[in-house]
N, C-alpha and C positions, 0 to 999 in steps of 0.2 A: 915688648910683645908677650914675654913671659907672664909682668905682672897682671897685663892685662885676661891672659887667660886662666891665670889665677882669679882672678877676679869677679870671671866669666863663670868661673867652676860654682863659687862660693854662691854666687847670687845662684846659681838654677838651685842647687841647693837646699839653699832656703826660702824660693818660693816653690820647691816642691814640700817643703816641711811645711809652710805656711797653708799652704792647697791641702796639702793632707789634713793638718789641725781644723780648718774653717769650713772645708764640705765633706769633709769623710770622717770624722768625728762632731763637730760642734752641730752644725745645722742639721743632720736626718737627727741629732736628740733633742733640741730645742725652737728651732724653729725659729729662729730670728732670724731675722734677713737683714732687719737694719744695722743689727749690729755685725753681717758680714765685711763691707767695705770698709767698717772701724778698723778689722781686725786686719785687717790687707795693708789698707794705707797707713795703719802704726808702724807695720814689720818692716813695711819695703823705705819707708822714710827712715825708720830706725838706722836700718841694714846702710842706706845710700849716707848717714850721718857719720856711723862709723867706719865706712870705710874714706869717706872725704877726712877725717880727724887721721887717718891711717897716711895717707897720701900727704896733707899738708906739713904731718909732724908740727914742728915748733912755729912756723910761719901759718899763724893765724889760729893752730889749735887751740889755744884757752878761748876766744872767741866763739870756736866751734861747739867746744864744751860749753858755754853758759848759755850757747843758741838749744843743745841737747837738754840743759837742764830745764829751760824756759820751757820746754815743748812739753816735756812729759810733766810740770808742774800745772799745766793746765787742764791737764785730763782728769776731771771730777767724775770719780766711781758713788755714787749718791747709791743707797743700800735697795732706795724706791723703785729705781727704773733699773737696777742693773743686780739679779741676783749672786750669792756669791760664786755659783758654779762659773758664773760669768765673770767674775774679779778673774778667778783662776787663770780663766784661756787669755786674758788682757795680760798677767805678767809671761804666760808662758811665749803670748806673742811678743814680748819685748826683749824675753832672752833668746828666743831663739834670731832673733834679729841681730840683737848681739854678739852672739858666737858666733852665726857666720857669715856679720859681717867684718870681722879681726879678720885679716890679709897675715898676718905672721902664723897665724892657728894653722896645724897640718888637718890637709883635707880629711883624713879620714878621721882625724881626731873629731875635726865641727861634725861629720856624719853621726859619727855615734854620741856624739851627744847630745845630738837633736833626734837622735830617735829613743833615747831612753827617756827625752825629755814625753815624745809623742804616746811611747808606752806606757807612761807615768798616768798621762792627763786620760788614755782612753781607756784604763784599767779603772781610775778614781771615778771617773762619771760614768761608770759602768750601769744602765738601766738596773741591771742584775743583782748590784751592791746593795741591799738592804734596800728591798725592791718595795714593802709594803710600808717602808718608815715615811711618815707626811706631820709637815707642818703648817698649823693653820692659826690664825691669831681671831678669835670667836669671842661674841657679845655673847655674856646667859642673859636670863629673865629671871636668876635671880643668885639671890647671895648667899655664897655658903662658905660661913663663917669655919667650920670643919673640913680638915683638905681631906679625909676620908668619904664626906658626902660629894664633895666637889668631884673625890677621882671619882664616884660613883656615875656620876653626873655625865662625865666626860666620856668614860668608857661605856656609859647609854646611849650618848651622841653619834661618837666618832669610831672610838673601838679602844684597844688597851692602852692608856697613856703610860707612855714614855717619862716625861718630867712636862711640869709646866710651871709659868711666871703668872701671877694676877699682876698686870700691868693696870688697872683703873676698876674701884671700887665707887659704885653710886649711889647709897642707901635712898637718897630720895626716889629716883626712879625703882630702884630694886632691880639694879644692874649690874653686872661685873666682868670686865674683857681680860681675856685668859689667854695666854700665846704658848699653845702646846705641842708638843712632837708627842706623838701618836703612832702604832701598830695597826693598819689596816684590817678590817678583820678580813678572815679568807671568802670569799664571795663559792656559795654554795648553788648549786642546778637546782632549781626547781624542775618538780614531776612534769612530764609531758602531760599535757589536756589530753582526753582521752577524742577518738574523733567522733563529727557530730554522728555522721552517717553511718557508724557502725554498729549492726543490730545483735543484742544479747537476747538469751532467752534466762529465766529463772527454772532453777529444775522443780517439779512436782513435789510439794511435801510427801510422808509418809502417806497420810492422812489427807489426804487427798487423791480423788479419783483422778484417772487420765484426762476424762473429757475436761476437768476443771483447773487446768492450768492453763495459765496466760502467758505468753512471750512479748516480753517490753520492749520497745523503739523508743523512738525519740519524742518523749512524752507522752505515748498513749499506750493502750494495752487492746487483744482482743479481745474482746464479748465471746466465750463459747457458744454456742448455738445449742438448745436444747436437744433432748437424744430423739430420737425417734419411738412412738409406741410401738410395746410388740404385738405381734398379729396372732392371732389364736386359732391355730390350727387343730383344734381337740373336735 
């Protein structure tokens, strides 16, 4: 009864560490959904491997072991579909399955080490960490043999290059794909439009009478109306 409430502890444990890692870090930052139930069903099959090699000890363990190594030797992390912020949460999800799923580990022990694991992963993919650095792998339209014209090039593009690779030069076409990390530049407010319906007047030059100034609208002006003659009272 004991082990089993041991047992009992370690698992809420670690699918509370695992719930924390996969909705309250991973997905409001990136947005994959496919890859949430990857990250569930590794941890909790992790977790149920090791603690069945826990339970069986020597009766059957090497067995269990080379079922544990087959499993995780199939999981192909390919660079294309799986960024590497994404590698990250993939082993963070296999250790913390790990730790707690060992039955001899003292509970408070697998706590805190699954939460300095969760502190680790939500400090490093922090939006906030070098929030304007981006990486982008960009065809030019043309070749610049000089890496001075090229960063010119790039920081006309993009904004202030970091470091970058020419991964493929084309002279035929007069091509060349650049894979750069890059400073964002800081995105500036443009002026408020002024509104359409609001009416200005122009003040009177010097040199200019009263009756001869105009108040401008919204593209037209008025006509002053000429003066009136005076009347001759003599």
């Amino acid at each position: 009864m004991d082990s089993l409430r041991h047992l009992a502890a370690h698992l809420g444990l670690d699918l509370t560490a695992i719930c924390l890692l996969t909705f309250a870090i991973y997905y409001p930052r990136h947005r994959r959904r496919d890859l949430v139930p990857a990250y569930l069903a590794l941890n909790v099959a992790l977790f149920t491997i090791v603690a069945a090699l826990a339970e069986v000890g020597g009766r059957g363990g090497m067995a269990l072991g080379f079922g544990l190594f087959g499993v995780l030797s199939i999981i192909r992390l390919r660079s294309d579909a799986v960024q590497h912020q994404e590698v990250a949460y993939y082993f963070t999800t296999l250790v913390l399955g790990l730790i707690c799923g060992l039955p001899h580990l003292r509970f408070g022990l697998a706590a805190a080490l699954s939460a300095v694991l969760l502190l680790v992963v939500y400090a490093a993919d922090h939006p906030r960490l070098f929030a304007r650095a981006r990486r982008a792998v960009i065809t030019l339209d043309a070749v610049h043999t000089n890496p001075t014209a090229l960063r010119t090039d790039l920081a006309r593009r993009l904004g202030e290059p970091l470091h970058w690779t020419v991964m493929e030069i084309d002279f035929v076409r007069d091509l060349m794909v650049v894979d750069v990390r890059y400073r964002e530049p800081v995105a500036t407010s443009a002026p408020a439009p002024a509104h359409p319906h609001i009416r200005t007047s122009t003040p009177a030059s010097p040199s200019t009478s009263p009756s001869m100034s105009a108040s401008v609208t919204t593209g037209h002006a008025d006509v002053p109306r000429p003066a009136a003659p005076a009347l001759d009272t003599a």
